[in-house]
Every structure is written in structure tokens, then in C-alpha cells.
DOLUMGU-530635 format. One line per field, with one value per residue (C-alpha): x, y, z. Coordinates in nm, 4 decimals. Layout:
N
east = (X  ...)
north = (Y  ...)
up = (Z  ...)
***
This chain:
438
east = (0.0000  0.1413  0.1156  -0.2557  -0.2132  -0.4135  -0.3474  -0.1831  -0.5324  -0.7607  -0.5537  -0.5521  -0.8943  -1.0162  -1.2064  -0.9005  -0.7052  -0.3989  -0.1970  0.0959  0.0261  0.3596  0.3897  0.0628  0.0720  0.3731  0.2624  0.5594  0.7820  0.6710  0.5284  0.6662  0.5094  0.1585  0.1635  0.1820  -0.0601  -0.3091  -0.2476  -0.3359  -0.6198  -0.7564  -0.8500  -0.8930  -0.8749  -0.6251  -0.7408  -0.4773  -0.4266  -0.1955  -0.0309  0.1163  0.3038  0.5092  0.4496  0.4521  0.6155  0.6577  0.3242  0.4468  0.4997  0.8260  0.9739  0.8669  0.9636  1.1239  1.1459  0.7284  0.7095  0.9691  0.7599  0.4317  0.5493  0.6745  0.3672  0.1654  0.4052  0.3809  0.0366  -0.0228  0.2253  -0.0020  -0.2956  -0.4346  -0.5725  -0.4780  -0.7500  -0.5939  -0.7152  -0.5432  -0.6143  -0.7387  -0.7655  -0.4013  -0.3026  -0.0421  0.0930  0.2641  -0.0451  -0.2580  -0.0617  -0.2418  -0.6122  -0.6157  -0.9333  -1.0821  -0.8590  -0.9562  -0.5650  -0.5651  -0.7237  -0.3670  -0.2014  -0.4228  -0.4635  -0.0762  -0.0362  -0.2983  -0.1530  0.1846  0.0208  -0.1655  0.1681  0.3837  0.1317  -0.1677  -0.0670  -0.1671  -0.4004  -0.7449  -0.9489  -0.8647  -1.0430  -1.0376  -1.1376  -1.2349  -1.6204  -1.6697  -1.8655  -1.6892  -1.3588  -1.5577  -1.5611  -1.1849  -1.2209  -1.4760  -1.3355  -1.0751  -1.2226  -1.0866  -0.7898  -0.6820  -0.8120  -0.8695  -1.0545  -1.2716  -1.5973  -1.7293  -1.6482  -1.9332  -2.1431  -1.8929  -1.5539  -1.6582  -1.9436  -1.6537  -1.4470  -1.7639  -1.7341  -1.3968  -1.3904  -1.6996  -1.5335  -1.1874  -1.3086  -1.4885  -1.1702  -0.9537  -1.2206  -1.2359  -0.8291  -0.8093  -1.0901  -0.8824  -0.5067  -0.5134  -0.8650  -0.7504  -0.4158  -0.4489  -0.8363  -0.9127  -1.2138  -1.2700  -1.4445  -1.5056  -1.6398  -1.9743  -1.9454  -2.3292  -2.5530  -2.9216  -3.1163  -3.4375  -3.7082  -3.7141  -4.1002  -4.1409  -4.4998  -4.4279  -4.3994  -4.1514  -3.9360  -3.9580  -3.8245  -3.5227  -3.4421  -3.4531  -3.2706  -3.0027  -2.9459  -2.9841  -2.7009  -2.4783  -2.3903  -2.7622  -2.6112  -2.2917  -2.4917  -2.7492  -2.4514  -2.3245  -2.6393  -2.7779  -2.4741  -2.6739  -2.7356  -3.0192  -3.3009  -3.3668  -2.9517  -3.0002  -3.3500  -3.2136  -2.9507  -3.1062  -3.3645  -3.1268  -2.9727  -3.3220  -3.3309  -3.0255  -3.0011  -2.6868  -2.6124  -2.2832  -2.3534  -2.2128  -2.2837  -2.1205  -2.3157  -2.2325  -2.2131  -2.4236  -2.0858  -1.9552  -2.2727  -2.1623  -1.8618  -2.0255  -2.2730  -2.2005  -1.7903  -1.7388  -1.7067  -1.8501  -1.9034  -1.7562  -1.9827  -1.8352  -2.0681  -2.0415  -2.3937  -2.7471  -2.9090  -3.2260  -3.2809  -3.5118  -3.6241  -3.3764  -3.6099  -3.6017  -3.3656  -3.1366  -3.1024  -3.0488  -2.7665  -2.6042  -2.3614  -2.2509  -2.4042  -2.4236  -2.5702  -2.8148  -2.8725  -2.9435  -3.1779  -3.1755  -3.0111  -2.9144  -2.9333  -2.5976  -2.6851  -3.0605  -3.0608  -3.1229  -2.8829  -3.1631  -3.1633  -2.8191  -2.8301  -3.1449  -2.9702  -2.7369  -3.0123  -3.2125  -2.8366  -2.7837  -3.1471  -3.1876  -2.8482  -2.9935  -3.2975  -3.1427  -2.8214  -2.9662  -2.8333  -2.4550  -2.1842  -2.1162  -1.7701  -1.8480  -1.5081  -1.5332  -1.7710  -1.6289  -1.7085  -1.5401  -1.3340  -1.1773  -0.8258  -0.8257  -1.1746  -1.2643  -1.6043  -1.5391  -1.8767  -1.9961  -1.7946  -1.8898  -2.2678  -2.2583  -2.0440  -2.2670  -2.6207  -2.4844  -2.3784  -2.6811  -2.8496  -2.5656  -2.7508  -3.0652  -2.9539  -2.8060  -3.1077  -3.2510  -3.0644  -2.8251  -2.4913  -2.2648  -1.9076  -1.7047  -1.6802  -1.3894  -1.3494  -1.2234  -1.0410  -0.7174  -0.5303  -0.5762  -0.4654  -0.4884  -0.8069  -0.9378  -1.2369  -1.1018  -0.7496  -0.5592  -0.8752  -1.1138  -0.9804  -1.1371  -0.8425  -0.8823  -0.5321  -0.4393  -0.1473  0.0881  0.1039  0.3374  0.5759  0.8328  0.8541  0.4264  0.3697  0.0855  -0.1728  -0.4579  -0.8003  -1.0302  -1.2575  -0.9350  -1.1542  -1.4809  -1.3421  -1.0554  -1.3789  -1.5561  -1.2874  -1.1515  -1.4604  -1.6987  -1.9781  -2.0782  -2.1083  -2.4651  -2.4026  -2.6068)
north = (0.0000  0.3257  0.6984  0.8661  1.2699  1.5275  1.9142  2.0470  2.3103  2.0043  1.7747  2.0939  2.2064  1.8154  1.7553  1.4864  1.2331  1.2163  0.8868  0.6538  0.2869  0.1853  0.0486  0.0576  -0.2210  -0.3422  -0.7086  -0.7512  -0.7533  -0.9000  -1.2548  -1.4372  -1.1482  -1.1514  -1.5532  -1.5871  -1.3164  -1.5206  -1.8167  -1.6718  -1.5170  -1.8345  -1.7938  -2.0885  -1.8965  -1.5931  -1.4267  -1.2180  -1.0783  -1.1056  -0.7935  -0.8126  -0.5795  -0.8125  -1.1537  -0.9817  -0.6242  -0.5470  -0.7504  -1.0344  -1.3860  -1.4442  -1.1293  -1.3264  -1.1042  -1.3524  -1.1835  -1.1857  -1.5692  -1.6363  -1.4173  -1.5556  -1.9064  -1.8681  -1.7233  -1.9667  -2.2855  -2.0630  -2.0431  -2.4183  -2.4707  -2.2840  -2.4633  -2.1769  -2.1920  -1.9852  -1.8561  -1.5939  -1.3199  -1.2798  -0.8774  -0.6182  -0.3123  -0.2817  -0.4503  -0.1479  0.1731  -0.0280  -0.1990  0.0462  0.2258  0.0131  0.1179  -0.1833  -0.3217  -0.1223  -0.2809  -0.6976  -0.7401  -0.7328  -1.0812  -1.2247  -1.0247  -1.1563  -1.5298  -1.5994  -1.3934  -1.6557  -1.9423  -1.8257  -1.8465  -2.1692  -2.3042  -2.1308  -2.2018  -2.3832  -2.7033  -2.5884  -2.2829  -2.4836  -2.1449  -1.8807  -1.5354  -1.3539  -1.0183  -0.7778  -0.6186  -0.6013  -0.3271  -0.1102  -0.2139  -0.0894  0.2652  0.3159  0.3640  0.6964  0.7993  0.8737  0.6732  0.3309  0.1868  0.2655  0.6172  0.7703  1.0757  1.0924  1.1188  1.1903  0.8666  0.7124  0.4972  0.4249  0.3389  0.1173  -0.0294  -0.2154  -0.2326  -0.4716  -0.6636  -0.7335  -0.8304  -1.1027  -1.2393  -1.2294  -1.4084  -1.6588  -1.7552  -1.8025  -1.9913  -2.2267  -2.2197  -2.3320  -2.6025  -2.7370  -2.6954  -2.7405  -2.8669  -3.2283  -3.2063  -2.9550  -2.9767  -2.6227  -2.3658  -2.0594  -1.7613  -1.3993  -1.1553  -0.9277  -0.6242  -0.6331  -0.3188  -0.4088  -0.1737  -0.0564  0.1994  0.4960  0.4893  0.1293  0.2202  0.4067  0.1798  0.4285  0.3920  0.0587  0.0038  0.2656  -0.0099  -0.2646  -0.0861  -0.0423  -0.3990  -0.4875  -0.2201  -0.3449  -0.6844  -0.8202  -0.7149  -0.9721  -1.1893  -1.2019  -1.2442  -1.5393  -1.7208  -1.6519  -1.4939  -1.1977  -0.8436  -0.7939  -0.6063  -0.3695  -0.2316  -0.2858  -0.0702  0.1931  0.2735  0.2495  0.5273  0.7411  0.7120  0.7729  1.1280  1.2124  1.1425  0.9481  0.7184  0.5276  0.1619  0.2361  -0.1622  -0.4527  -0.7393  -1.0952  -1.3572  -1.6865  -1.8249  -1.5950  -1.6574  -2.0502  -1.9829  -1.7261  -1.8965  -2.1313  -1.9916  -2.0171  -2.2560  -2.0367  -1.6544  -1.4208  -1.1937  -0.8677  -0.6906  -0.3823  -0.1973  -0.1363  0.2268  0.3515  0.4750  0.7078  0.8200  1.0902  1.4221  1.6183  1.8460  1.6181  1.4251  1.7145  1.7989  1.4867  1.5028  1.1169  0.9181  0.6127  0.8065  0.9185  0.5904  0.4103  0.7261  0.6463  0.8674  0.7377  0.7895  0.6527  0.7373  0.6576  0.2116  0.1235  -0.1356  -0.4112  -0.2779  -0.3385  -0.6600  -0.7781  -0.6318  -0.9012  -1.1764  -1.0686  -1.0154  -1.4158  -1.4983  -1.3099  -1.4923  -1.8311  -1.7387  -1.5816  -1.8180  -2.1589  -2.1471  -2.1288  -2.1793  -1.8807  -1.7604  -1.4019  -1.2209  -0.9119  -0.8244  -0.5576  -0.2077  0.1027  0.2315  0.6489  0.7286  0.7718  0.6381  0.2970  0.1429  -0.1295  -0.1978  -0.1162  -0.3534  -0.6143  -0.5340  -0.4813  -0.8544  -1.0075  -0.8552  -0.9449  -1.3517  -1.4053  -1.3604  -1.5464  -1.8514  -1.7444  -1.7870  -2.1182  -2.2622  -2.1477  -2.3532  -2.1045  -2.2561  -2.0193  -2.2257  -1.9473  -1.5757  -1.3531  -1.0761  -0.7532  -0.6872  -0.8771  -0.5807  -0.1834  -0.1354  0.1494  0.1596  0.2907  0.5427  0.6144  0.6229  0.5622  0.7783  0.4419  0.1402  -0.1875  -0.4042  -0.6729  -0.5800  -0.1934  -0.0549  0.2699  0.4010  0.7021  0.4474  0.3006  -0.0087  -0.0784  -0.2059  -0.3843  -0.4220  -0.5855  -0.3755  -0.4106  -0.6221  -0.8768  -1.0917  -1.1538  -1.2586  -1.4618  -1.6507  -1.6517  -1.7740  -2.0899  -2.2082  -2.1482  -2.0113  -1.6631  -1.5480  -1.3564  -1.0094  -0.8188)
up = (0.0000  -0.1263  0.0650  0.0175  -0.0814  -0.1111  -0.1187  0.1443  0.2019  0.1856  0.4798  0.6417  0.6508  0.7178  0.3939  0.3387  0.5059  0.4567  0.5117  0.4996  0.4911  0.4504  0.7763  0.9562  1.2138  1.0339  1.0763  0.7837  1.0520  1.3851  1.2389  1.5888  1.8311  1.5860  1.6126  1.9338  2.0182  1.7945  1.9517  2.3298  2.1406  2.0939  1.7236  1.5056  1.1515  1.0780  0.7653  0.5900  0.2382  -0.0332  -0.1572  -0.4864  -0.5172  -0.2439  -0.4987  -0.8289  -0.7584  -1.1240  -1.2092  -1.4466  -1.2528  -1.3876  -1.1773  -0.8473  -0.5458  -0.3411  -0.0115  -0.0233  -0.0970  0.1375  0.4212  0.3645  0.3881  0.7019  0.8117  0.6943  0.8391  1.1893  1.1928  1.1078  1.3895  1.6203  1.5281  1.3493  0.9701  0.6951  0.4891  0.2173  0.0202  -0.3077  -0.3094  -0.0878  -0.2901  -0.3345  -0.6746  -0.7233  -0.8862  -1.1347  -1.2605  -1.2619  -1.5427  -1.8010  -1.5944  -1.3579  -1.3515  -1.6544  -1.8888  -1.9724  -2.0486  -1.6841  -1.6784  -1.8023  -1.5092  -1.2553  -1.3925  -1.3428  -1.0566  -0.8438  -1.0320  -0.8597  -0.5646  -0.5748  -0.6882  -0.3563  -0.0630  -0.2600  -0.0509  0.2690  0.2206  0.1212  0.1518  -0.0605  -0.1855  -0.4837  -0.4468  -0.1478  -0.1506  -0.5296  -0.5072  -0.2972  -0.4736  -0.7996  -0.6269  -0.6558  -1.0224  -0.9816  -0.6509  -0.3752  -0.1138  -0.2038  -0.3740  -0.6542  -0.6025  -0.9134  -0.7956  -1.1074  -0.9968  -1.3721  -1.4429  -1.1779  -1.3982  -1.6285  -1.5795  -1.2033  -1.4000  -1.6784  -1.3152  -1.2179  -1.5411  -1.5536  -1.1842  -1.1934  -1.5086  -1.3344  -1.0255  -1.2755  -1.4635  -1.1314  -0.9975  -1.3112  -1.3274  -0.9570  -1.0850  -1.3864  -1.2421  -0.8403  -0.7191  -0.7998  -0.5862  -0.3514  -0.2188  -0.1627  -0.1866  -0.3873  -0.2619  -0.3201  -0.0851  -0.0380  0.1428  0.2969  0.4444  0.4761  0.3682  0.5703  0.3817  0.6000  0.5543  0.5992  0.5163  0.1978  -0.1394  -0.3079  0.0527  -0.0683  -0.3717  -0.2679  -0.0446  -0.2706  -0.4912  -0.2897  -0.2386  -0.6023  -0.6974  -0.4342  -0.2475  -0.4640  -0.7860  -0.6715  -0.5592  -0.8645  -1.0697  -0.9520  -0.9167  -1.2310  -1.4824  -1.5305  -1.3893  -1.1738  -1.4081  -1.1297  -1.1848  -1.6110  -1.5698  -1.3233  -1.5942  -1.8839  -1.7035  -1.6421  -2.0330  -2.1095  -1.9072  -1.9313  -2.3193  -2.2666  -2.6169  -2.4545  -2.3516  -1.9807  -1.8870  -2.0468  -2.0871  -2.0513  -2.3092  -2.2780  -2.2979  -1.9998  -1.8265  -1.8064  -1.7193  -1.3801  -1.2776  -0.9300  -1.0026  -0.5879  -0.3110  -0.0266  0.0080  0.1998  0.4219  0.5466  0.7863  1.0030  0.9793  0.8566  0.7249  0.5885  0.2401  0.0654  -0.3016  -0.3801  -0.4501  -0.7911  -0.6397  -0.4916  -0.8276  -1.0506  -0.8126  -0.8152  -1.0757  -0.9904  -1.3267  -1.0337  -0.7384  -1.0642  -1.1591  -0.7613  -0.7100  -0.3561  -0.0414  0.2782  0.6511  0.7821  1.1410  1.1352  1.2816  1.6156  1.7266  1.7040  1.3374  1.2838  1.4601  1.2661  0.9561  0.9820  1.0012  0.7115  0.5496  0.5609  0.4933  0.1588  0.0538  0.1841  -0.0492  -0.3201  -0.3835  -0.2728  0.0466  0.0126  0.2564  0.3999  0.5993  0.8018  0.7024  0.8595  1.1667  1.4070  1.6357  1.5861  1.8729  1.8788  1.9810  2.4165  2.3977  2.5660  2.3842  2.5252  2.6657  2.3672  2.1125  2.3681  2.3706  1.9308  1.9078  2.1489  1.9383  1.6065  1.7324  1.8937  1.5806  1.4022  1.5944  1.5009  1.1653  1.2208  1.3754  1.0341  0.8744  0.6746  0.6028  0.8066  0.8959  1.0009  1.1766  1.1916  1.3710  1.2319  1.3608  1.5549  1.4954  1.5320  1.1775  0.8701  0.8038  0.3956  0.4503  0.8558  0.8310  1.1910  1.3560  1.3894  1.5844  1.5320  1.6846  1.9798  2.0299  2.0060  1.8351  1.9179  1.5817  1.7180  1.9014  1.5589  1.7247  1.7198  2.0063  2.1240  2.3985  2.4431  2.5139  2.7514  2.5617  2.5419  2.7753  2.6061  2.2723  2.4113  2.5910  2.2792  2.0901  2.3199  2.4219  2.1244  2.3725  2.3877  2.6891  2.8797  2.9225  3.1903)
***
């Protein structure tokens, strides 16, 4: 991960973060320490990501950097030592300056990047990682290509609507090909499972009462973890995404073909392309119609074509929690009941401030109705988490801590502690129980 800039006015006048995530936690270097913390944790599964920029660092798998191999092996062999599983995501955002030049993700040459680069890694650790993900929150990841907030960053917001819509394409079709690669090259020898992950917000109407209220909310789950999800099930878009744009193309008079559709042949190859999903979760919000004002401001093609606003701040926290549940039971519905791994689950926590009575009370909501779901019946084999570490964080910078463990990001060394909460998920973690909390 490379250094985040802005103007100097912007960092300034807090309209910006600025920051390094060069070393962040710098995990790179304290393996032993990070091991052994895991270990007293209690956890059972360590879920980590693959940078390439450390495998590939100039992006074509016959310049292997060797110093990354050689590191993630031995993290791998420690944590198998430790009784710990590795599960591995082959990206997080951060594919790297170097390929980006050709447009990353907008580009379909970058399929021939990718492909080898996840073959090179099947090959190095492929024999004892047996879960393995392709790409982070698809949709989210999508955003970097029309925006600042996530990697790579490329502060175009004209390009909403177009250039993350191809980014969408090209990562579905991506993920489908490693999927079918693993499938024809490793399945046989090495036994593992393919995954990619959904980044998940349920949506509630505002006016639960109001029809228009809604469809906003369905909307926003068909143009974001549904429109994944839809995908994969079916090879196709969603119609409620293909209509939303075509209306705005309509209004706006707009002659490009902004969405690329795929082939019966691509289709084939999509549909049932995973092993399990990967469920990130952190919170629920409502959603309205946008109003004729609000829309003819928006300047966003995307934001034009969702034509729904939300209320970050409006969810109880038996929203949130129950957000979760209806979460897994639309995927149960929707995708024939896959197996599902919970990736990312995890409470917010400001520098100097203890929450942890709070991160206890959200963890404790959000797993009791993780056995609601299970009495269901919904194929859930796994919960991380998020996270072990306070770590850089993409929309919060350092300023949000989600770590069991914190981290002195002003001390060079990094240090580590453990938090308050230390207790309860150590519990949770060695015994499998969750605990009553008064």
C-alpha cells in the first residue's frame, strides 16, 4: 500500500485524510510477536491478504519477489504450527501503482495479469491454504475507479457509472476464470475452496410504510452486495440495476452503452464460479427516493442511476443486529443457500476512547443472531473478527480502531496491547460459547 495525498489546504482544513500505509501495524515484521498473540487469542482462523506488489512487484509472474514468498510461507508454516488456519485473500484493494498504469481493472488485459499472478500463488502455498479469496467487496472495490475513497483512487468522480461499471465486469469475469483455473489446475491435488467476498448493508425503507421507501431499499441492495450476488447465481445483472440505468440514459439522453453485458458463454462460465461466500458486515441504514432536487444535483451518473439517499446514522442497534439476520437470509434465499464464511464483523473504537462496553454489547447482538440464523438452517461455517489488529483503516485512516489488540502508531517499534474487551473474545474464541451479558 502506497502513501494517500491530497493538497496540502484540503488535509488541512479536514475535507481529506492524509496517510501513509507503509507500515501501519507493520505485521511484515513482527510474524513471531503476531503468532503468538493469535495463539493466546484463541483464534482458530487468521485471515490475511496477499499484496502483490510483495508476490509480483513489477506484475508479471516471472519477476517473483522472493522476499514476499519467502515471508508468507513462514507465516503460513507458523500459523499451522499454532494450530491456526490460513484462509488468504489474493487482493485487498491494493493490486499497485505499477499496474494500474495500463487502468487496472478497466482494462480486460488485466485478466492475463491476474490469472498468473494466483496461479503463482496456488503453486507457492496452494498445498496448505485450502481457503482462498479472490477479491475484497466487489462493489466497494468498484468505487476506486470513480473515486478517492478506495484503492486505486482515481478521484474521477465523472467517471461514476462508467468506468466502475466495466471495473464490475472485468472483476466477476476475473473471479470466474480463477475460480475455473483453480478447478482445472489445483482442485484435484491440492483440495481447496474458492471464494469472493460481499461487502453487505441491509437496507431498511425509511417509511417502511411508503412503497416508493420501498423500492429505494430494494434498490439499494440490487445495486450493491444483490447485484454480486445475482450475478453469480444466475450470470446476469439484476433487471432492477439494467432498468435503473437504462432510465437514467433515457433522461439524461446518454447514447454510450455504460454496462457490459455478458455472453451466454460468460454466463456458463459465472454462474455457481465459488465454493462459499464471503460476508463482510459492520452496519445497517435507511434509504429514501432521492427528490427532484437532490437528483439534478447529483452530478454522480451512479448516485443518478441508484436514485436512492441514505441515513448513515438513522438504525437502532436491534436494526443493525437484525440487519445481519435478514443479510444471511436473503443470501440463503437468493443463492440456494450457500456456505457462507463471516469475514469481517467488528465495532469502531476512537483514539483515548474505551467502547469497550460497547464492542462487547454490538459482538454479542450481532452472534446471537448469528444462531438465530443457524437454527434457520443457513450454512454459516465461520466468523472472523475484524479486527485482531488496530490497523490502517481505507475510509477512517488511523482515527477508527477496530483491533482486539491496540497498536501505538506514534511508538516506531508498534507495540501492542490488548483492550479491555481482550476478555470476552478470548472466551468466545476458546470455548466457542458466547457469553450472557447483563
Amino acid at each position: 500500500m502506497g502513501v494517500y495525498e491530497f493538497p496540502s489546504s484540503a488535509v488541512e482544513d479536514g475535507t481529506h485524510f492524509n496517510f501513509d500505509g507503509d507500515v501501519a501495524a507493520d505485521s511484515y515484521h513482527k510474524t513471531d510477536i503476531d503468532v503468538k498473540l493469535l495463539k493466546e487469542l484463541g483464534v482458530k482462523v487468521y485471515r490475511f491478504s496477499l499484496p502483490p506488489t510483495r508476490i509480483v512487484p513489477m506484475v508479471h509472474d516471472h519477476l517473483i519477489g522472493e522476499p514476499g514468498i519467502a515471508h508468507y510461507n513462514n507465516l503460513i508454516d507458523k500459523l499451522i504450527e499454532n494450530g491456526i488456519t490460513p484462509m488468504i485473500s489474493l487482493v485487498n484493494y491494493d493490486m499497485g501503482v505499477v499496474f494500474n498504469t495500463i487502468g487496472g481493472l478497466t482494462n480486460s488485459v488485466s485478466y492475463i495479469f491476474y490469472l498468473n499472478y494466483a496461479r503463482l500463488c496456488f503453486e507457492k502455498f496452494g498445498d496448505r491454504v485450502k481457503h482462498w479469496t479472490t477479491f475484497p467487496d466487489l462493489h466497494l472495490a468498484a468505487e476506486g475507479y470513480s473515486s478517492e475513497h478506495f484503492a486505486p483512487g482515481y478521484q474521477e468522480p465523472i467517471f461514476g457509472g462508467f468506468s466502475d461499471y466495466q471495473v464490475v465486469y472485468h472483476y466477476i469475469m476475473t473471479h470466474a476464470m480463477t475460480y475455473h483455473l483453480y478447478n482445472e489446475e489445483f482442485r484435484e491435488k491440492q483440495n481447496g475452496q474458492i471464494s469472493l467476498t460481499m461487502d453487505a448493508m441491509w437496507f431498511y425503507p425509511k417509511d417502511p410504510n411508503n412503497p416508493e421507501h420501498q423500492k429505494a431499499a430494494e434498490n439499494a441492495r440490487m445495486s450493491t452486495f444483490g447485484l454480486i450476488a445475482h450475478v453469480l447465481a444466475t450470470g446476469k445483472y439484476p433487471e432492477e440495476f439494467l432498468e435503473s440505468i437504462y432510465r437514467t440514459n433515457k433522461r439524461e439522453n446518454i447514447r454510450a452503452e455504460r454496462v457490459k453485458q455478458f455472453t451466454e458463454k460468460e454466463q456458463e462460465l459465472i454462474k455457481g464460479a465459488y465454493d462459499f461466500i464471503v460476508v463482510n458486515y459492520y452496519k445497517s441504514v435507511k434509504v429514501r427516493p432521492m427528490t427532484d432536487e437532490e437528483y439534478v444535483a447529483e452530478l454522480n451518473l451512479k448516485r443518478r442511476d441508484r436514485g436512492y439517499t441514505m441515513d448513515l446514522h438513522s438504525t437502532t442497534e436491534n436494526e443493525v443486529y437484525e440487519g445481519f439476520l435478514n443479510i444471511l437470509k436473503w443470501i440463503k434465499k437468493e443463492m440456494n443457500n450457500p456456505k457462507i464464511f463471516i469475514g469481517e464483523n467488528g465495532f469502531p473504537e476512537e483514539e483515548g476512547i474505551d467502547d469497550s462496553e460497547k464492542k462487547i454489547a454490538y459482538h454479542t447482538g450481532i452472534l446471537n443472531k448469528l444462531l438465530e440464523a443457524l437454527d434457520e438452517d443457513i450454512n454459516v461455517f465461520g466468523y472472523c473478527v475484524w479486527s485482531f489488529l488496530d490497523t490502517l483503516e481505507f475510509t477512517f485512516g488511523y482515527w477508527k480502531k477496530f483491533g482486539i489488540y491496540a497498536v501505538d502508531f506514534n511508538d516506531e517499534s508498534r507495540p501492542r496491547s490488548k483492550k479491555n474487551s481482550f476478555p470476552f473474545f478470548q472466551q468466545l474464541f476458546q470455548t466457542k460459547k458466547l457469553q450472557i451479558q447483563n
